[in-house]
N, C-alpha and C positions, 0 to 999 in steps of 0.2 A: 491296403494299409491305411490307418489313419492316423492323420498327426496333427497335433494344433499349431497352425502355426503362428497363433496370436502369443502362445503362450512363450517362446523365444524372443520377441520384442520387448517384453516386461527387463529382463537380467540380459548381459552382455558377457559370454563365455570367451574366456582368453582376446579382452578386450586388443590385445597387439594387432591382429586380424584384421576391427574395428566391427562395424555394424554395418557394414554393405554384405560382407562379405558372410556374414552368420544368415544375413536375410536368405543368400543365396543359399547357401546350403537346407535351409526353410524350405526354402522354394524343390528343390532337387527332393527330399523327403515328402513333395504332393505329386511329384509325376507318376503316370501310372504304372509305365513296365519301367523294368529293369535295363533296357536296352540306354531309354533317353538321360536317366540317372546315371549311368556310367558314362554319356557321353559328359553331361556335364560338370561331374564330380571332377573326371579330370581336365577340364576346365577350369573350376574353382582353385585343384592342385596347383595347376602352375602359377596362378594367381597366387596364392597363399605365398609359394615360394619370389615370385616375384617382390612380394611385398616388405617380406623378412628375407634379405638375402646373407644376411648373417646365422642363417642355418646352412648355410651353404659348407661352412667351415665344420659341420657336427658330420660325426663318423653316420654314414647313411639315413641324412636327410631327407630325403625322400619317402623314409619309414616314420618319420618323428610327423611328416606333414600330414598322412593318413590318418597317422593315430588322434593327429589336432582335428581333423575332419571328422573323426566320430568320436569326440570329446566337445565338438559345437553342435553336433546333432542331439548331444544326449544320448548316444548310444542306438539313435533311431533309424537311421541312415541306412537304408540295404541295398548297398551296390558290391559290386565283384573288386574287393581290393585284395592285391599283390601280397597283402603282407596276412601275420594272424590277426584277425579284429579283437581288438583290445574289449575288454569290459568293461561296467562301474565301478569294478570289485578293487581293480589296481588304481585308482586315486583314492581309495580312503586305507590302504593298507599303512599299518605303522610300522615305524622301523622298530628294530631292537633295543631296549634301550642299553646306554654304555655303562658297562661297572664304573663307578666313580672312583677313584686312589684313596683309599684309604689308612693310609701312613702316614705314621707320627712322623715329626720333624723335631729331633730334640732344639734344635734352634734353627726357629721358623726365618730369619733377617739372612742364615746363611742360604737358605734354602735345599731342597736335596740332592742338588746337582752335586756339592761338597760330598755329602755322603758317599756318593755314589765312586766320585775324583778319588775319597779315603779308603774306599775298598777296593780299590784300580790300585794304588801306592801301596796299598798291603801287601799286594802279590807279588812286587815286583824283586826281583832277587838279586840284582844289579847293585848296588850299595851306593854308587855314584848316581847312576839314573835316579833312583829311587829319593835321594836327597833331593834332585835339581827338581823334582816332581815335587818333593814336599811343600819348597817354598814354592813352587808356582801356588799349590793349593792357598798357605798362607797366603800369599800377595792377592789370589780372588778374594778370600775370605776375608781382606781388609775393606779391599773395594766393595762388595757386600754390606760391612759394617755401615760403613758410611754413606753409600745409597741411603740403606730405609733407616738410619740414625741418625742423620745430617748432625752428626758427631765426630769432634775427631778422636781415636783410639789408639791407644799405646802397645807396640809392640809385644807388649810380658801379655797382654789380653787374649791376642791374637795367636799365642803359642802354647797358650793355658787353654785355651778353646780346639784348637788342633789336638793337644792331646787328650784331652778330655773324650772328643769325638772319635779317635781311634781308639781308644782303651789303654793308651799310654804306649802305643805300638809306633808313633812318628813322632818322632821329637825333634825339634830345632832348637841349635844352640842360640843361647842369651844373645850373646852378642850380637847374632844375623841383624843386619837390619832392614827390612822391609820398604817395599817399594810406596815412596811418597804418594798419599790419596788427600787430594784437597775436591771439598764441594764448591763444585763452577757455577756461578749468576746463568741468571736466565740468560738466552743469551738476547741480541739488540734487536731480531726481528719480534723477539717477545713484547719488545715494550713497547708502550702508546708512542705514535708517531711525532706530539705533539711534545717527550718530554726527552731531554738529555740523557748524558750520563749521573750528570750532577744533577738530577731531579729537576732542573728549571724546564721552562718549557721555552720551546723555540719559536722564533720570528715575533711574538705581541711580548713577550719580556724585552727581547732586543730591541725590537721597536721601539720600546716606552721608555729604554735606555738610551738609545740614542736621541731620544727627544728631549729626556730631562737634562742630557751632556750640552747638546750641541744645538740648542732649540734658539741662544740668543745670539750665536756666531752670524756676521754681518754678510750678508748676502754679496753675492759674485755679479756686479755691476757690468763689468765689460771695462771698464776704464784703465788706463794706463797711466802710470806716474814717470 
């Protein structure tokens, strides 16, 4: 068999390993029989695992460490392993690609989660159930609005949009009124450390306040009257 083994020192395969350990396998791909490569293959083995002991936790590791031992040979590597010897073929395979969703959203801000809530409340035959579900949809479909609108919206909207969305099949009465959505401040770990509530900034404002106040008050003598 021959192998370069100059040519593995250029690139570093699955650097986690590192580069002692690629030399060694180098090394193991120049001995002559099969006997002394198997001894030290499984040498390198448990090295490998020693080194990554968080493959320990992967469903048979032991398999994953072989496969890494002739994925740093290059596939060169001819010794007697345990497991099927992997090829080149399986690291350049591509996956499938995913059909993408291709569905309208009559209103993109409710998103189609609503849709799908409005076709769940269509079925349901319950008359009571089937209301307390309406307004929960309503009540998202506000919170919704106002996420991506950072708007506030009026109940008649939100019940003109519900039915619209069913086909006129879920209706809430006028009167209902809907659960309050206000848009909440960033909250305080958001903001620079340097500035209040009240936008001043803290300790060199105070500072320069307390200087301009109390900069001519008469110093503390020690003396007693």
């Amino acid at each position: 068999m021959t192998f370069d083994y100059n040519s593995t020192r250029n690139k570093l395969i699955l650097a986690e390993y590192g580069r002692n350990v690629q030399n060694m396998v180098a090394y193991i791909c120049t001995l002559p029989t099969k006997e002394e490569r198997n001894r030290h293959a499984q040498v390198v083995i448990d090295l490998m695992g020693f080194l990554n002991p968080h493959l320990r936790d992967v469903a048979d590791f032991k398999h994953k460490l072989w496969d890494h031992l002739h994925i740093i040979s290059d596939f060169k590597i001819d010794v007697d392993c345990p497991y099927p010897v992997p090829t080149a073929d399986v690291l350049n395979v591509k996956p499938d690609a995913l059909p993408y969703p291709q569905q309208r959203i009559r209103y993109k801000h409710y998103g189609k989660t609503v849709e799908v809530l409005i076709k769940q409340a269509r079925s349901i035959e319950d008359p009571q159930r089937k209301q307390a579900m309406v307004q929960s949809i309503a009540n998202f479909m506000k919170m919704a609005y106002v996420t991506w609108n950072k708007d506030s919206v009026t109940d008649e909207t939100i019940i003109s949009d519900l039915k619209d969305l069913s086909n006129g099949e879920l209706i809430l009465e006028d009167n209902v009124n809907l659960n309050k959505v206000d848009v909440r401040p960033a909250p305080t770990s958001m903001r620079p450390k340097n500035v209040q509530k009240n936008g001043t900034q803290n300790g060199k404002n105070r500072q320069n306040s307390n200087n301009r106040n109390g900069g001519n008050r008469p110093k503390n003598t020690g003396k007693r009257y």
